[in-house]
LOMARDO-881906 format. One record per atom (N, C-alpha, C): x negated, z, y negated; residue number from 1. Coordinates in nm, 3 decimals. Atoms other than C-alpha are relative to their C-alpha. Layout:
BEGIN
+---------+---------+---------+-----+
!      px !      pz !      py !   k !
+---------+---------+---------+-----+
!       X !       Z !       Y ! NUM !
...
+---------+---------+---------+-----+
//
This chain:
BEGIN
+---------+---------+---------+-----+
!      px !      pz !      py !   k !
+---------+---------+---------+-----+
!  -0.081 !   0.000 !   0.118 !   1 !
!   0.000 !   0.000 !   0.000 !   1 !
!  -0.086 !   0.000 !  -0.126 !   1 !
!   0.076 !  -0.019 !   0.122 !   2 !
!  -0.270 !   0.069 !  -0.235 !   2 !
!  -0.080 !  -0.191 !  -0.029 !   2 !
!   0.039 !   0.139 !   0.019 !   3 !
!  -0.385 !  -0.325 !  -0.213 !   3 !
!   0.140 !  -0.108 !  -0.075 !   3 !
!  -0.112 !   0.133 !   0.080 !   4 !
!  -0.024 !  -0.445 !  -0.319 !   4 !
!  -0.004 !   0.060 !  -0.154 !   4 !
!   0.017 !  -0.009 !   0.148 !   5 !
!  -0.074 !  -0.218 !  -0.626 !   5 !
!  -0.084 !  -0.038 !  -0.074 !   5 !
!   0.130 !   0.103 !   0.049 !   6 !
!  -0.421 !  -0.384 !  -0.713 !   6 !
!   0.063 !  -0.048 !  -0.020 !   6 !
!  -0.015 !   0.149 !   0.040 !   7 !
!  -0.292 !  -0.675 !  -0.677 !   7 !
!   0.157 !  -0.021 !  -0.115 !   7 !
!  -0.140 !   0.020 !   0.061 !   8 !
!   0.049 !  -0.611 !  -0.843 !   8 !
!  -0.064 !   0.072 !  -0.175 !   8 !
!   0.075 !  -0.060 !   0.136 !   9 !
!  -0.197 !  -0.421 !  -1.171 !   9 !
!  -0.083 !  -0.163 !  -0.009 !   9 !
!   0.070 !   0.103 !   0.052 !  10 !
!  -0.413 !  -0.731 !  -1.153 !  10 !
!   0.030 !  -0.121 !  -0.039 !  10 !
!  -0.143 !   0.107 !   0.054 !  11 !
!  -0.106 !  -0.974 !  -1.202 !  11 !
!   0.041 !   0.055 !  -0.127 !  11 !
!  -0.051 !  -0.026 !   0.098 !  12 !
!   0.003 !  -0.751 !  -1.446 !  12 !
!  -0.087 !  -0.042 !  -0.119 !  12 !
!   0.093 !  -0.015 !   0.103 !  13 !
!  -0.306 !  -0.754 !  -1.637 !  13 !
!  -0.014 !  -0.150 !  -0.058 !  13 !
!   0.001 !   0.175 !   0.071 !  14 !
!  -0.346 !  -1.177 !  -1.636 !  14 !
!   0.122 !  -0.017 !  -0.085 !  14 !
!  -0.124 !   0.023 !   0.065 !  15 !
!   0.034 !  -1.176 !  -1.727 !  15 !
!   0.010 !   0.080 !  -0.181 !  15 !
!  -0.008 !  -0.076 !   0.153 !  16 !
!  -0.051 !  -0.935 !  -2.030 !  16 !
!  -0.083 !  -0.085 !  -0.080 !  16 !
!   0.123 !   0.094 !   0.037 !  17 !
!  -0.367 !  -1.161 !  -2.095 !  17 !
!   0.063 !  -0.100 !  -0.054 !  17 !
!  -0.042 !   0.096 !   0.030 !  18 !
!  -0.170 !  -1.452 !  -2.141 !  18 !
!   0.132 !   0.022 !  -0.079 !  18 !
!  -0.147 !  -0.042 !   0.083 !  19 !
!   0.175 !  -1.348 !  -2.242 !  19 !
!   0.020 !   0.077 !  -0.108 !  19 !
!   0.004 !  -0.123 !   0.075 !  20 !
!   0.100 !  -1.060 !  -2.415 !  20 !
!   0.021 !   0.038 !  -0.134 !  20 !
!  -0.041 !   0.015 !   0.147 !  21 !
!   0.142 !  -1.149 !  -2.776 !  21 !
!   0.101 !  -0.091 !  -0.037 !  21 !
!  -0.102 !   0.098 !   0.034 !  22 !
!   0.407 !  -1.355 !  -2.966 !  22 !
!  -0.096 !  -0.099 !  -0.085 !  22 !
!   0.111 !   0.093 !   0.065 !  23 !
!   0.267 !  -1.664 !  -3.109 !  23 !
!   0.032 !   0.034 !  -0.165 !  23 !
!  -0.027 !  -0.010 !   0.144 !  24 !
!   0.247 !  -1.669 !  -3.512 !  24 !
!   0.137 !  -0.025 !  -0.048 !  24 !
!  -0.156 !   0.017 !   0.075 !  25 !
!   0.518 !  -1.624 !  -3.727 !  25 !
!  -0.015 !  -0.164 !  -0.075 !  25 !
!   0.007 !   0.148 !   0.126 !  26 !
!   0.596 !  -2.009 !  -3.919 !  26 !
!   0.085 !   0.025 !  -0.079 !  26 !
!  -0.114 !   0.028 !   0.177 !  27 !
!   0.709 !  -2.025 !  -4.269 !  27 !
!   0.108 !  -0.067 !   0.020 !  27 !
!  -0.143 !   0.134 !   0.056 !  28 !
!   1.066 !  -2.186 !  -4.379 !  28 !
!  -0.077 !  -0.069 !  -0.022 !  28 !
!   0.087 !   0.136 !   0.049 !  29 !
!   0.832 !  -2.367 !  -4.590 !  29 !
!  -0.070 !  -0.071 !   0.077 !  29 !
!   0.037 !   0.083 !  -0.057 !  30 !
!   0.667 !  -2.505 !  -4.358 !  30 !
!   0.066 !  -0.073 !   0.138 !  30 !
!  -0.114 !   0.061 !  -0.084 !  31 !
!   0.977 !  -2.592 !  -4.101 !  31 !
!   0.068 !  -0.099 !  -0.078 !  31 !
!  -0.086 !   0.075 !   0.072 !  32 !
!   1.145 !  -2.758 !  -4.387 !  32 !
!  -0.086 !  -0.121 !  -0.060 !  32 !
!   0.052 !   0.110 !   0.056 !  33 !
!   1.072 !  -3.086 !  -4.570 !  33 !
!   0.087 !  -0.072 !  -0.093 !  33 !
!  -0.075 !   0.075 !   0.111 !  34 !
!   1.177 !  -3.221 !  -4.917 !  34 !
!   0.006 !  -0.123 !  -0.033 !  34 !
!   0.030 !   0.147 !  -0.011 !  35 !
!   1.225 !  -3.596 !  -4.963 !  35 !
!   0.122 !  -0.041 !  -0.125 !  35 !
!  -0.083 !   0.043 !   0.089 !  36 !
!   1.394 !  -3.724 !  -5.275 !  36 !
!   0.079 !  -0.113 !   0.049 !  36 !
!  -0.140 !   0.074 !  -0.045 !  37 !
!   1.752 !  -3.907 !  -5.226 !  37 !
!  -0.026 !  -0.115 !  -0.127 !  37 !
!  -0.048 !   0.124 !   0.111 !  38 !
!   1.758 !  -4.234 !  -5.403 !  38 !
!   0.117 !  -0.030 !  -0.047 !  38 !
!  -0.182 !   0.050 !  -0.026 !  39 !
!   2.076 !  -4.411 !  -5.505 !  39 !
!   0.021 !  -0.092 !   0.075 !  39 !
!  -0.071 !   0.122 !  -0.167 !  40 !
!   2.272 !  -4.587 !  -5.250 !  40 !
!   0.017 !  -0.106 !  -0.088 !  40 !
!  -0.084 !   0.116 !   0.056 !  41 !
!   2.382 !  -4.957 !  -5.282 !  41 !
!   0.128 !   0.007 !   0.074 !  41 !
!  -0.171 !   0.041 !   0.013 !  42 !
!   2.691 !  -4.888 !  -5.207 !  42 !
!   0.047 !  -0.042 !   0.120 !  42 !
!  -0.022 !   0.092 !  -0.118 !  43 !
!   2.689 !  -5.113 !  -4.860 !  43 !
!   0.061 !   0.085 !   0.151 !  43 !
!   0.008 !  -0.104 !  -0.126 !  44 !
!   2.697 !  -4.809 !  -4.605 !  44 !
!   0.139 !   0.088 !  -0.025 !  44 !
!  -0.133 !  -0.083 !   0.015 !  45 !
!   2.987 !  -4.610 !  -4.787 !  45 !
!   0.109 !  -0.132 !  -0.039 !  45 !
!  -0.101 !   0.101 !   0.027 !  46 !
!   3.179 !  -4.936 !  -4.873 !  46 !
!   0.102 !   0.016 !   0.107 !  46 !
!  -0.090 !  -0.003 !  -0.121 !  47 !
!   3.530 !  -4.983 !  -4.619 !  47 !
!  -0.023 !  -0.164 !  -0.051 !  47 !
!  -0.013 !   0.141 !  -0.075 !  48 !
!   3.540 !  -5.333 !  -4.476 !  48 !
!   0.117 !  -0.029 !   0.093 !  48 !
!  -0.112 !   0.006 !  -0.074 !  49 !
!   3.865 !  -5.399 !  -4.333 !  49 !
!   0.004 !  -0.123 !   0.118 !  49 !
!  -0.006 !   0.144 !  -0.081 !  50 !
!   3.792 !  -5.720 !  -4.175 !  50 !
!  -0.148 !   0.076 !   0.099 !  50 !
!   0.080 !  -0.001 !  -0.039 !  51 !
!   3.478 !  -5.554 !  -4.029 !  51 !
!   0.037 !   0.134 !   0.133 !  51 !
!  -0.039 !  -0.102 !  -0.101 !  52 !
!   3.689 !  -5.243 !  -3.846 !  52 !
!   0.021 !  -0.001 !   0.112 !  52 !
!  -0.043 !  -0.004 !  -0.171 !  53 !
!   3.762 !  -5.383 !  -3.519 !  53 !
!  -0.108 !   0.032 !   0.055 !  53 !
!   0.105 !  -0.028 !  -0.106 !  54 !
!   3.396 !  -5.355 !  -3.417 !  54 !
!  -0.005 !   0.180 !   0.056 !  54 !
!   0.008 !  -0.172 !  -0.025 !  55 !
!   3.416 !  -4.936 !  -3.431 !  55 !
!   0.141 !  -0.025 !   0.077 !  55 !
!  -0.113 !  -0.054 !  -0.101 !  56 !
!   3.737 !  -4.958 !  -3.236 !  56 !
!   0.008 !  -0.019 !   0.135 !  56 !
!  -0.012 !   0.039 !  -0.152 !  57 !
!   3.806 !  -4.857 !  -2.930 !  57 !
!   0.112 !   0.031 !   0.057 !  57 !
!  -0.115 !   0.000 !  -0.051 !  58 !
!   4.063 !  -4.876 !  -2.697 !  58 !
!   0.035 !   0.019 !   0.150 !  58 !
!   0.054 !  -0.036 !  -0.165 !  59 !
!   4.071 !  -4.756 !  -2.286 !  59 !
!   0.101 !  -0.165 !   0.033 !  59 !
!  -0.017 !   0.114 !  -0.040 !  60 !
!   4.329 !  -5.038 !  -2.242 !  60 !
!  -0.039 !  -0.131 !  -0.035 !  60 !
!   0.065 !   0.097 !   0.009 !  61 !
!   4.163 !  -5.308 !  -2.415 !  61 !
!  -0.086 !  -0.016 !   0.038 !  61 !
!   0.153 !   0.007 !  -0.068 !  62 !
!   3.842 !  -5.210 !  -2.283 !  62 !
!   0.027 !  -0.071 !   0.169 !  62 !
!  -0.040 !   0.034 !  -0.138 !  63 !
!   3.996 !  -5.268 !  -1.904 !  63 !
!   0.030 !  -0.127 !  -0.009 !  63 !
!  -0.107 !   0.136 !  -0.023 !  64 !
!   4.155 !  -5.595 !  -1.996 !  64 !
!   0.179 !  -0.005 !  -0.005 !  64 !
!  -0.158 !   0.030 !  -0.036 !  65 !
!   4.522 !  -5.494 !  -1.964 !  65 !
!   0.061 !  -0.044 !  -0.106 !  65 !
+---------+---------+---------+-----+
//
């Protein structure tokens, strides 16, 4: 019994070795990232009525019926 506690202290000890700390704290500031917004042309928020069938969907048109 005294060899499974070695070995169960000398697991512990690599596992403390390696695990044992939390890695560094990271800044917001440095998770985040600022990027100035241009102005739109307009093309992306425009509605297109003639252009709506492509976003539609439909289970029976998709089948054919």
């Amino acid at each position: 019994m005294n060899e499974e506690l070695t070995g169960d202290a000398a697991a512990a000890a690599a596992r403390h070795a390696r695990y044992g700390k939390l890695p560094e704290r990271i800044r917001f500031e440095d998770m985040t990232e600022g990027v100035e917004a241009g102005p739109g042309d307009g093309t992306r928020a425009s509605y297109d009525p003639a252009g709506t069938w492509k976003y539609y969907s439909c289970l029976a048109l998709d089948l054919g019926l």
